[in-house]
N, C-alpha and C positions, 0 to 999 in steps of 0.2 A: 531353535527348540528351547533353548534357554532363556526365553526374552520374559518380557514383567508379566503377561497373562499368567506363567505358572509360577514363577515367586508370588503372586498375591493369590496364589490355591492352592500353596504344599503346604503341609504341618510342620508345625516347628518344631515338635518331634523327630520329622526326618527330617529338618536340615543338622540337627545335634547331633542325631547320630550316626550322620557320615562327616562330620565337620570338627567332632571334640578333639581337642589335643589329645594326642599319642603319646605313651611311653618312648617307641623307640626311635632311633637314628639310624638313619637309611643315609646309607653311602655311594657316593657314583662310582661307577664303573661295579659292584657290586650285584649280588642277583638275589630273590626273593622267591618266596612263596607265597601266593597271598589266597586267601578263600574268602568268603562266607556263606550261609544261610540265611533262607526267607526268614522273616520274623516267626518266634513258636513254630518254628518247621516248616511256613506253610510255602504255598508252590509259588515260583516267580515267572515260571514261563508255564503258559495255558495252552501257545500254538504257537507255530512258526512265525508270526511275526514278531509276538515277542522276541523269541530268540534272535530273530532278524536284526532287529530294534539292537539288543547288547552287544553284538557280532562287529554293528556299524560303531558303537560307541567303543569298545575295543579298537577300534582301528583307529579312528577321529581323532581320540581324546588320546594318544600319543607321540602325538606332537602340538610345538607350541605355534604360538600364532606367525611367526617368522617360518612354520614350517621344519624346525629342526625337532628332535625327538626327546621327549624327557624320560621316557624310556621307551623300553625295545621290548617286547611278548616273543617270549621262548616256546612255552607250550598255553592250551588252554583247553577245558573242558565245562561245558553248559548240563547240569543235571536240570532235571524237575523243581528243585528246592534249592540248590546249591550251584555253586561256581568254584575252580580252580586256575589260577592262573602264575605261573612262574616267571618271572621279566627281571630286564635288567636296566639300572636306573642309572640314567644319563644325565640329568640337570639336577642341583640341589633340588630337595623336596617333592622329586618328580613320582615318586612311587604315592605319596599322601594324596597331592597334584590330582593324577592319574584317576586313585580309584574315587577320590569326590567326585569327580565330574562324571567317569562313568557311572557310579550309581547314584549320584544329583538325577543326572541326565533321564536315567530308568527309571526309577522310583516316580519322578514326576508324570513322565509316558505311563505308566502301569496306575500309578491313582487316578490320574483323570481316564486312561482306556477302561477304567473297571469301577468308576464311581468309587470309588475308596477314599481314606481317609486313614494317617498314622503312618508306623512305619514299615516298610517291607523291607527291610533288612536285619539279621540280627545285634544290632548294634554295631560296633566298630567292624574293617576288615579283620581276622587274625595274620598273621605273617610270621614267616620261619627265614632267618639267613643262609642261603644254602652256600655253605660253608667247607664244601669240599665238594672234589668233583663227581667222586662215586654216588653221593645224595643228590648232584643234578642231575645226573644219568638215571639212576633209578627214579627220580621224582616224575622224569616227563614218563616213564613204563606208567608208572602209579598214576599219574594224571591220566592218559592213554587208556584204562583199562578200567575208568569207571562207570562205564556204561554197562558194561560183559554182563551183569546180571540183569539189565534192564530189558537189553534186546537181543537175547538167546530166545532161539535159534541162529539169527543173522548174526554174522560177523560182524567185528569192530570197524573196518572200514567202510561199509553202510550208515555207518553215524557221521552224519552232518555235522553235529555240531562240535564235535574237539578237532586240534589240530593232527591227529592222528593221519590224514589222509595225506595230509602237506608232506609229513616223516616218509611216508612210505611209498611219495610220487603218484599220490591218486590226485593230482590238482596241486596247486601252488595255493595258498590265503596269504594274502596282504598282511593279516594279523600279524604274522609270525615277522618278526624281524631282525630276531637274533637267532640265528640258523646256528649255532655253535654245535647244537647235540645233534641236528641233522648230520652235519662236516664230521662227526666222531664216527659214521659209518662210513666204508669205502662205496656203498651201494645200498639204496632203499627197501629192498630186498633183505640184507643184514639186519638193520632195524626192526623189520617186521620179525623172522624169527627172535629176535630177543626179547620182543612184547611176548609173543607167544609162548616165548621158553622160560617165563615165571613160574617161579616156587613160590610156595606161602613163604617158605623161613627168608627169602629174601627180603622181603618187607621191613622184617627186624632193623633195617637200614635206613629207613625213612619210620619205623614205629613211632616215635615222639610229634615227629611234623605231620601226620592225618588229621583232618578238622574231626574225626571221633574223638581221639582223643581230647580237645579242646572241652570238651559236655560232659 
């Protein structure tokens, strides 16, 4: 998927701005928050193969070519416009690593599936050190629960695309490979009431790391 037909037809607008040096230092054995947004807001997934499409690259593109992992995906969630995903970085550089290739990898698929030209992303990943354990724990709730306005009436475990169904034993995903917040329940069952059992005031917990904030 990465071979010279789509380096000689991507924009070197999107190769800059998944590729520019970064501010920060990503540590191993550490964990992250990372998001972003379509370019100007606009939508990255049209249909389920899109979605299919980033799903594969999440999983692919976390390990290296020997097969070992440069990092591990804790939680994830695919909107319309946006992406969330929490992981932990196992090889120098492996979080930068990571999300180049996954959104190389996209970006390229999505301009040539859609005749396009430029960038679809909103410039760099943002990312948040998640820095204690009550912010991981709430983070995957918050990750978990951002569909709830999308597809109301249906419940959150009818959405395919976060790891929500993994938390709560509706299916296993590959994606997931640091199960640490899963292991923090005795039962999948637990889990699920504790998504459910959110307060707004809890958020205040994670209020600075939502990509709203970020705009």
């Amino acid at each position: 998927m990465l071979g010279g037909f789509y380096f000689q037809h991507i924009s070197c607008r999107v190769f800059d701005s998944i590729t520019s040096m970064r501010k920060e230092t990503f540590a191993n054995d550490e964990r992250y928050h990372v998001y972003n947004r379509g370019a100007a807001k606009c939508d990255m997934f049209h249909d389920n193969e899109d979605r299919m499409k980033f799903l594969w690259n999440l999983h692919h593109y976390q390990y290296d070519k020997k097969g070992d992992p440069i990092v591990m995906v804790s939680s994830f969630v695919l909107m319309t416009n946006h992406f969330h995903i929490s992981l932990l970085q196992n090889q120098s550089g492996g979080v930068s690593m990571f999300l180049q290739r996954v959104c190389m990898s996209y970006a390229m698929y999505f301009n040539k599936k859609y005749e396009r030209k430029g960038c679809l992303f909103s410039g760099n990943f943002k990312v948040k050190h998640i820095d204690n354990d009550g912010y991981f724990l709430h983070l995957t709730r918050y990750i978990h629960r951002n569909p709830i306005e999308v597809i109301r009436p249906a419940s959150l475990e009818k959405y395919e695309w976060s790891s929500y169904r993994t938390y709560i034993g509706c299916g296993s995903s590959p994606i997931v490979t640091d199960r640490l917040a899963i292991k923090m329940f005795k039962d999948p069952s637990e889990y699920k009431v504790f998504v459910e059992s959110w307060k707004s005031v809890e958020d205040q917990l994670i209020g600075d790391y939502t990509i709203d904030s970020e705009e």
